[in-house]
N, C-alpha and C positions, 0 to 999 in steps of 0.2 A: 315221813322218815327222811333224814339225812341220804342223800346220793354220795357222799365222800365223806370220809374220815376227817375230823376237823384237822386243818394244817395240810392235808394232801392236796396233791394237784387236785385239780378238777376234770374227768374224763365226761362228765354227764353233763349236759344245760341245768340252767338255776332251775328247783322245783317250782312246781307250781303251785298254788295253794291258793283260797279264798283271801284276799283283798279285804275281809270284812274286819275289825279287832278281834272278831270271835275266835279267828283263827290261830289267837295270842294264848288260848288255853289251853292249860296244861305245861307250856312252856318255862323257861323259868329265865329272866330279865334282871339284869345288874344295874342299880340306879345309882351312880357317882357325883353326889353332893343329892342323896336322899334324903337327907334327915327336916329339908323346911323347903317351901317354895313350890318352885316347877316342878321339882326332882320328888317332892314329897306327893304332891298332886297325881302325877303319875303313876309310883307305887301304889296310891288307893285306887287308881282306875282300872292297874292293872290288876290288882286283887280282885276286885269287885269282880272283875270280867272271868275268874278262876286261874291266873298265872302264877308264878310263882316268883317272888318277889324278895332281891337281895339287895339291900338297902347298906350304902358304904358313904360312911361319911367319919370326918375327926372326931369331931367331942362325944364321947360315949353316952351324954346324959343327955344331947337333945338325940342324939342316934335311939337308944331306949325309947326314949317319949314316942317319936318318928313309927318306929317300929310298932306299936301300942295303938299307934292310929291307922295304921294300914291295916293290924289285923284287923281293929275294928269297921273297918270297910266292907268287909268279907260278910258282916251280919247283915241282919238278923238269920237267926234259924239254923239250925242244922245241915240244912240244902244249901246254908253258901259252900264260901271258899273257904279249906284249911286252914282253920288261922295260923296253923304250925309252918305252913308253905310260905310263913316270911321269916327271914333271915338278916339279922343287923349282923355291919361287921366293920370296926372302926379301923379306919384308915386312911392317909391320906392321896386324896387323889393323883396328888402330884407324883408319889415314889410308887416307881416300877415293882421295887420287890414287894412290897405292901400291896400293891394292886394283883400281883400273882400269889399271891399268899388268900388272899382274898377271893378271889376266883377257884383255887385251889377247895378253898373251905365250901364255896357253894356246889363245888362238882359239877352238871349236866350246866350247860350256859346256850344260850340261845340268841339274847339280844344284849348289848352294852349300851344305855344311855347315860350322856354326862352332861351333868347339868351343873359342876360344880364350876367355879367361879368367881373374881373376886372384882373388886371397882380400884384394884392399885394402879398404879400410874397415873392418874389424875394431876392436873396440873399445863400450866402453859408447855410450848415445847422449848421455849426459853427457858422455861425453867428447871423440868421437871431433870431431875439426875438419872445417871445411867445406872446405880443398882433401883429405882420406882420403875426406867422401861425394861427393867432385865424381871423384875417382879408381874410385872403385866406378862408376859411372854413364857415366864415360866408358869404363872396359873396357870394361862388360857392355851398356849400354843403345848408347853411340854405335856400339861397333863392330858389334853385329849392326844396326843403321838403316844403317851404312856399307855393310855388304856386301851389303843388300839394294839400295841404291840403286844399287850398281855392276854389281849384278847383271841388275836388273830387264832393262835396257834388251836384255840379252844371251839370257837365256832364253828355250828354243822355249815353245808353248804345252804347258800337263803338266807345265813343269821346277819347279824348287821350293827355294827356301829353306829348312835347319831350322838352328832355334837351341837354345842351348842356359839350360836352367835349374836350379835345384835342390831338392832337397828339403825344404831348410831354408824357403821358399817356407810350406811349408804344415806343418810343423813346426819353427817357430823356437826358440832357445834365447837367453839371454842374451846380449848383446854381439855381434849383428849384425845390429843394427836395417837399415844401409847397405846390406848386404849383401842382405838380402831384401826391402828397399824396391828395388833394383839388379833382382834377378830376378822379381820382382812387375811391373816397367815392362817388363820383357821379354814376358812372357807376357802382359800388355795389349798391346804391340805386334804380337805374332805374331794377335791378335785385329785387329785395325786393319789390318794391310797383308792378310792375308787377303779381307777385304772388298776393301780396292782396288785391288787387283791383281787379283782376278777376272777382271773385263773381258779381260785381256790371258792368260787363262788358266792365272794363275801360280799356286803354292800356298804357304803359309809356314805354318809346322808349327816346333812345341819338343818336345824331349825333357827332362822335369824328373828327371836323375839323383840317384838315390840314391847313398850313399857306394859306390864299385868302387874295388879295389885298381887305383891307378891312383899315380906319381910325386906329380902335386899330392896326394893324400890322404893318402901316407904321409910325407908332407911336414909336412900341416898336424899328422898324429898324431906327429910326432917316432917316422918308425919309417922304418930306412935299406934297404938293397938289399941288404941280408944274413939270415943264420938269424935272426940277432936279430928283425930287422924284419919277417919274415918270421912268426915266431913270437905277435909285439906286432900284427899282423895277423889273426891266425887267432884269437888271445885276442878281441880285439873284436868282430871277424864273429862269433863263438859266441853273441856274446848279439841276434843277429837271428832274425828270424824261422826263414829257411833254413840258419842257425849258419854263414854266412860271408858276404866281401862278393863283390861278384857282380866280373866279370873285364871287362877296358875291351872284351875283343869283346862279351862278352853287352852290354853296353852300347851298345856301338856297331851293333848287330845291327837294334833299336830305330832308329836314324838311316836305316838303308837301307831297313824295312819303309815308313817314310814316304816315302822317294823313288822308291819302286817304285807305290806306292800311289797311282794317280791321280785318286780321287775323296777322298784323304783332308785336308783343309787350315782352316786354325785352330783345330786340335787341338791339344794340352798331352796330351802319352802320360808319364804317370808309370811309372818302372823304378826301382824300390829294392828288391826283395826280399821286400815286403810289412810295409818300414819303417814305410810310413803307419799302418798299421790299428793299430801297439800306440805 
């Protein structure tokens, strides 16, 4: 049980609770860019595990689809989870009011993960213009401050924000200066609200993903949802450490140990496979 009223000061220490995901049951979890990927990965995990799962993303038609596969996580049998306990709700991540409307619709809230996202600003830093880094910054930087702000007010004490960031972070390559100047301000942010959100017992936590065969990735590698791609996949992951890339659940596995986890906050948990070290 909550020790404070979401939004109120905090008189009491963070609760305590089991550390385990088990302890994600019955809760109910906001997944911001749900509908494909990490974010979708997730909502079936958390389903699976008996949570309750509000899946927000733009396009109404993969959000539906999204949503259709998370309840069916929940089977087989009767003894799972509700399939009713999922909630699609189209919005974009970016706008605040949407994001409170959103929230609003799902009622009891507990945990906010965002995994929504995009690869704009790509490009030399000669090149690239100031509305592609003003696009990189508003994906990445405004929409996780949005959904912290929508959130905040909402959260029992223990609930928790995680955002997301990337690898390229901390090994850059040519032509995406915006791009990791983008997730660099993230990961200072997740420092900053950490501290002041305390008080109110809240936590804000990132996961900096390594490359996982995920849609956006085989995306940016020009590699489709076929053998081919499939193939042009397994060639690249060869040359990591673990000789593939990791799957959006091991990824998203990472997101739930944080919100299970309630002593853990302004933490940066890197998952790439052990891309970093070479």
């Amino acid at each position: 049980m909550p020790t404070t009223a979401p939004g109120a000061a905090a008189v009491m220490p963070a609760p305590v609770r089991s550390p385990l995901p088990q302890s994600l049951v019955g809760g109910t979890v906001a997944v911001i860019g749900g509908s494909s990927g990490i974010g979708l990965a997730a909502g079936m995990l958390l389903h699976s595990l008996g949570a309750r799962v509000v899946l927000i993303a733009r396009d109404p038609g993969r959000l539906a689809a999204a949503v259709d596969r998370v309840r069916a996580a929940g089977e087989p049998g009767a003894t799972g989870p509700d399939p009713a306990a999922v909630l699609g709700v189209s919005a974009d991540g970016g706008d605040e009011d949407a994001l409170n409307a959103a929230f609003d619709q799902a009622g009891a809230l507990d945990h906010v993960l965002v995994t929504a996202g995009s690869l704009g600003g790509l490009g030399p830093a000669t090149e690239v213009s100031r509305d592609q880094v003003r696009s990189a910054f508003d994906g990445r930087v405004w929409g996780a401050l949005a959904a912290v702000r929508a959130a905040a007010s909402r959260l029992p004490a223990g609930g928790s924000v995680t955002l997301a960031s990337g690898g390229l972070v901390s090994r850059p390559v040519p032509g995406i200066a915006s791009l990791v100047a983008a997730g660099s301000a993230v990961e200072g942010l997740v420092k900053a609200l950490a501290v002041e959100l305390a008080p109110r017992r809240l936590r804000v936590n990132a996961v900096r993903f390594g490359v996982f065969d995920t849609p956006l990735a085989r995306g940016a590698m020009d590699a489709g949802a076929d053998e081919a791609g499939d193939r042009k996949m397994a060639a690249a992951g060869a040359l990591t450490p673990l000789g593939r890339y990791g799957t959006a659940e091991e990824a998203a596995s990472a997101a739930l140990f944080l919100m299970a986890n309630t002593y853990v906050t302004g933490e940066i948990l890197n998952i790439d496979g052990g891309a970093h070290l070479v």
